[in-house]
C-alpha positions in Angstrom: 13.1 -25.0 2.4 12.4 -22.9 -0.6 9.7 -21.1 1.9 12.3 -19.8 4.5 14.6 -18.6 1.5 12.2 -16.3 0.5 11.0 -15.1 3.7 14.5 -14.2 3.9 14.0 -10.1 2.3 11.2 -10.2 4.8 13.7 -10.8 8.1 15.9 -8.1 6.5 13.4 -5.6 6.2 12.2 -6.7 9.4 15.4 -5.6 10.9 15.1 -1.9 9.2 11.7 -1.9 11.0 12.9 -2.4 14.5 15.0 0.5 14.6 12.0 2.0 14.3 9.5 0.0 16.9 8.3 3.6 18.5 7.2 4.7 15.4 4.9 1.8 15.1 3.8 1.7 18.5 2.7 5.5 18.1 0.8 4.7 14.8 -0.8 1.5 16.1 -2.0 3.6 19.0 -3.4 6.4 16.7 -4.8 4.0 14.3 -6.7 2.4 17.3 -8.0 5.8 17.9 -8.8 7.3 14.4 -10.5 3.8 13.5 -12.5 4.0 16.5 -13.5 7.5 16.5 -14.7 6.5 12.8 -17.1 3.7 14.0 -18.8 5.7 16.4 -19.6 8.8 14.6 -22.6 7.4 12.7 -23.8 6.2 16.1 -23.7 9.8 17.5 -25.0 10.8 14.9 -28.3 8.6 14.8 -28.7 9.5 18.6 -28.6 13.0 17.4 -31.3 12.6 14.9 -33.6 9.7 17.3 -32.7 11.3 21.0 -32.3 14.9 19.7 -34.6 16.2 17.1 -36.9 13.4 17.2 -37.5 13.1 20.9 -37.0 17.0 20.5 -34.8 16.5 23.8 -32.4 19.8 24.1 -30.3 17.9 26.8 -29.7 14.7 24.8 -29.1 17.4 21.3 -26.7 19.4 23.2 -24.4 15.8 24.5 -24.7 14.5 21.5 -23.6 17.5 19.2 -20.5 18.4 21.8 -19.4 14.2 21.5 -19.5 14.6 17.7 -17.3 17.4 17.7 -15.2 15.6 20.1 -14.8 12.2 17.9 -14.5 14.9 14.7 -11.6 16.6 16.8 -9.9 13.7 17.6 -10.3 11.8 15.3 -8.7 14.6 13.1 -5.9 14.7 15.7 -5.1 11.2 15.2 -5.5 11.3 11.6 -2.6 14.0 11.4 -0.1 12.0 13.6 -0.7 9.1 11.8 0.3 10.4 8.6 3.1 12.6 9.9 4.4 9.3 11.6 3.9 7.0 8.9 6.1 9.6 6.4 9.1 10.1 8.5 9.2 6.4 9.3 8.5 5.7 5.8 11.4 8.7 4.8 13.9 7.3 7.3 13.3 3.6 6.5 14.1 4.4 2.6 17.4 6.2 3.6 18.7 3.1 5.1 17.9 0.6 2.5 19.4 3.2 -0.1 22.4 3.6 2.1 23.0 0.2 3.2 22.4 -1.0 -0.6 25.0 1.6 -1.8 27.5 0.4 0.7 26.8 -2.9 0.1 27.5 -2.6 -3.8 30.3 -0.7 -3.1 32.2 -4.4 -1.5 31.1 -6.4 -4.9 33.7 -7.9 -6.8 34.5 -7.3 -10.2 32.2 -10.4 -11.5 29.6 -8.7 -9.8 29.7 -6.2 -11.8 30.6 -8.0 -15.0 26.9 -10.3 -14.5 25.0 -7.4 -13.1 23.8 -4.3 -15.2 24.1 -0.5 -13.9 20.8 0.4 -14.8 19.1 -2.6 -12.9 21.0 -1.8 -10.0 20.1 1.8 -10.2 16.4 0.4 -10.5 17.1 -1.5 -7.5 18.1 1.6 -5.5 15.0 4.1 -6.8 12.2 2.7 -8.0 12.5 -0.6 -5.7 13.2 1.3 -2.4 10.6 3.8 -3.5 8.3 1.0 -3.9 8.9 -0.1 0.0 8.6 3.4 1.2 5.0 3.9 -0.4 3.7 1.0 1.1 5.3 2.4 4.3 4.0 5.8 3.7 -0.1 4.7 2.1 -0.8 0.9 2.0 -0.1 0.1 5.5 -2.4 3.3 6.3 -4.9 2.1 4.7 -4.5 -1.7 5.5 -4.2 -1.0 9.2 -7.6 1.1 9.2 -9.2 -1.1 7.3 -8.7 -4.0 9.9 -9.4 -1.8 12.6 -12.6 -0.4 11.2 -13.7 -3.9 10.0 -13.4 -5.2 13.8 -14.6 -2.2 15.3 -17.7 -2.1 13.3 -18.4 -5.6 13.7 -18.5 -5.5 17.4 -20.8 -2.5 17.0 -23.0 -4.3 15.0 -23.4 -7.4 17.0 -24.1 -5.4 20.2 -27.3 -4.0 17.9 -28.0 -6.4 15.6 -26.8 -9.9 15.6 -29.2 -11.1 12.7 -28.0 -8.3 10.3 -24.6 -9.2 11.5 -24.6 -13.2 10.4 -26.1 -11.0 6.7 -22.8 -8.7 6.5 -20.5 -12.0 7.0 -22.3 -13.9 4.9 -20.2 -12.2 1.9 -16.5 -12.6 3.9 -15.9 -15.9 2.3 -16.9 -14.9 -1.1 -14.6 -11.6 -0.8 -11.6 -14.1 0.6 -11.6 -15.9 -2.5 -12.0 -13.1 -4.4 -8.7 -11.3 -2.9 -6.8 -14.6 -2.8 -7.6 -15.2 -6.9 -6.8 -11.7 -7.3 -3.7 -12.0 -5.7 -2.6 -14.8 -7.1 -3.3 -13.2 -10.5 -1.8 -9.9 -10.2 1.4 -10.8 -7.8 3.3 -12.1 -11.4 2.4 -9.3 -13.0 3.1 -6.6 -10.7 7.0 -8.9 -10.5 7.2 -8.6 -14.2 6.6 -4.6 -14.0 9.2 -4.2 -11.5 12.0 -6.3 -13.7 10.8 -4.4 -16.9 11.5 -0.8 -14.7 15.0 -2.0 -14.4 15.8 -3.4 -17.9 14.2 0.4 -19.0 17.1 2.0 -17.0 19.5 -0.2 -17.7 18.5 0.7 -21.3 18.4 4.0 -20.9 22.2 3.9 -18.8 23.6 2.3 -21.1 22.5 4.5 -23.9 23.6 7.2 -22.1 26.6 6.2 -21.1 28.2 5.2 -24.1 26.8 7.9 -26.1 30.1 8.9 -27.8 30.2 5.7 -29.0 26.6 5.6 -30.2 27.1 9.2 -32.4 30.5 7.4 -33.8 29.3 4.4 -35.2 26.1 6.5 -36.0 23.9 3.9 -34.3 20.8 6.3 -33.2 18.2 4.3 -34.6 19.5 0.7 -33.1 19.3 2.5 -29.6 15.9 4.0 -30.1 14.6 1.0 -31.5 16.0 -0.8 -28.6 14.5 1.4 -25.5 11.5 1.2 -27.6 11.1 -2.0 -27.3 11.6 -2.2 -23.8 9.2 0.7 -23.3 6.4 -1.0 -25.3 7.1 -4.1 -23.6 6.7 -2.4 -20.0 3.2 -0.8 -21.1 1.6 -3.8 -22.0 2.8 -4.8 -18.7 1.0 -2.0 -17.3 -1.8 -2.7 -20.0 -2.1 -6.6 -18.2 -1.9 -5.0 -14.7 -4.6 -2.8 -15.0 -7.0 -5.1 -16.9 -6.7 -7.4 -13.9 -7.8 -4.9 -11.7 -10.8 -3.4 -13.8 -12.0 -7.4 -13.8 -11.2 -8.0 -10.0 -12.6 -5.2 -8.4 -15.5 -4.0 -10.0 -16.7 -7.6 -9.4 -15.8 -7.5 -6.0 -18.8 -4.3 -5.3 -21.3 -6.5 -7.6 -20.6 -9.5 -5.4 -21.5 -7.6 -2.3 -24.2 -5.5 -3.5 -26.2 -8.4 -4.9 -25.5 -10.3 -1.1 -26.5 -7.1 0.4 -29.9 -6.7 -1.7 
């Protein structure tokens, strides 16, 4: 039960990505492209060098050199509508949520507003929604080519070398576990940043907002103690985060490399 409530954001956001589905099917089709252009570019370019120069074969030089500048072309082509697709779905997507959050607040009762704090919901609208569009806009990017890369280079590789293959995958389980610990590590933190954001602007709103208040009862100091706290509480947040990920990943390249050697 507690599973299906919290896939529930995930059918919302699900439903902002529908209106969308072109979008997707345009960047799938790139990515597909891009990722395979990718994978066979060091191939030309070994039949360049063993066919070509080696062989000293003009013919094989010449078909070789005019594919590479075909993948390079296309590849670049691809590249460009990926990212101009991924940022106005990204864009549009983030307009939505902020409008359809901003109409949605607008309905709340009076107790809403009595439990909830301005700044958090401002939070909520920013910095959350700008959150969603980033990994709209980058993350997916990336995540999408490095599938598609990953399964494109892998057929490649069996088709020449199905011993050095079995090598390569013998580090996929090790690299799982890794990125499942690591997950399982970070995810509270990066939760924790995200509610410390909020209680900073809430700070920070309310501060500002009752400023006449705070220069009558000549209360600077309680207010700048107060968003300093919150502040210094945010960085070691930060601080947490990013000692995580200087463990995690540098750990991750000595795992391979000493598989690999």
């Amino acid at each position: 039960m507690s599973l299906i409530k919290s896939l529930g954001p995930f059918r919302t956001l699900m439903k902002y990505i529908a209106r969308q589905w072109k979008l997707l099917v345009l960047f799938a089709l790139m990515s597909i492209v891009s990722s395979e252009a990718s994978v066979l570019g060091p191939y030309v370019i070994m039949n360049i060098i063993d066919k070509g120069m080696v062989e000293k074969n003009f013919n094989q030089l010449t078909f070789y050199v005019a594919a590479l500048i075909a993948l390079t072309v296309v590849g670049s082509a691809s590249d460009f509508i990926i990212s101009y697709s991924t940022r106005y779905f990204s864009n549009n997507l983030a307009k939505d949520l902020r409008f359809d959050l901003f109409k949605s607040i607008q309905s709340k009762s009076f107790a809403f507003f009595d439990r909830s704090r301005v700044g958090q919901l401002v939070s909520r609208m920013t910095s959350d929604v700008d959150e969603i569009r980033g990994f709209f806009d980058f993350n997916l990017r990336f995540l999408t080519s490095s599938i598609l890369t990953f399964v494109l280079a892998l057929a490649t590789m069996v088709t020449l070398n199905v011993e050095l293959t079995l090598v390569t995958l013998a580090s996929l389980p090790i690299m799982l576990l890794i990125i499942f610990l690591f997950n399982r590590k970070i995810s509270p933190i990066f939760w924790d940043i995200r509610n410390k954001v909020g209680q900073l602007t809430a700070t920070l709103q309310e501060s500002l907002s009752g400023y006449k208040l705070v220069k009558a009862m000549a209360t600077e100091d309680q207010e700048i103690n107060r968003f300093d706290t919150v502040n210094r509480s945010l960085l070691l947040s930060n601080y947490q985060a990013s000692k995580v990920r200087s463990i995690y990943l540098p750990f991750t390249g000595l795992i391979v490399s000493l598989i690999y050697a």
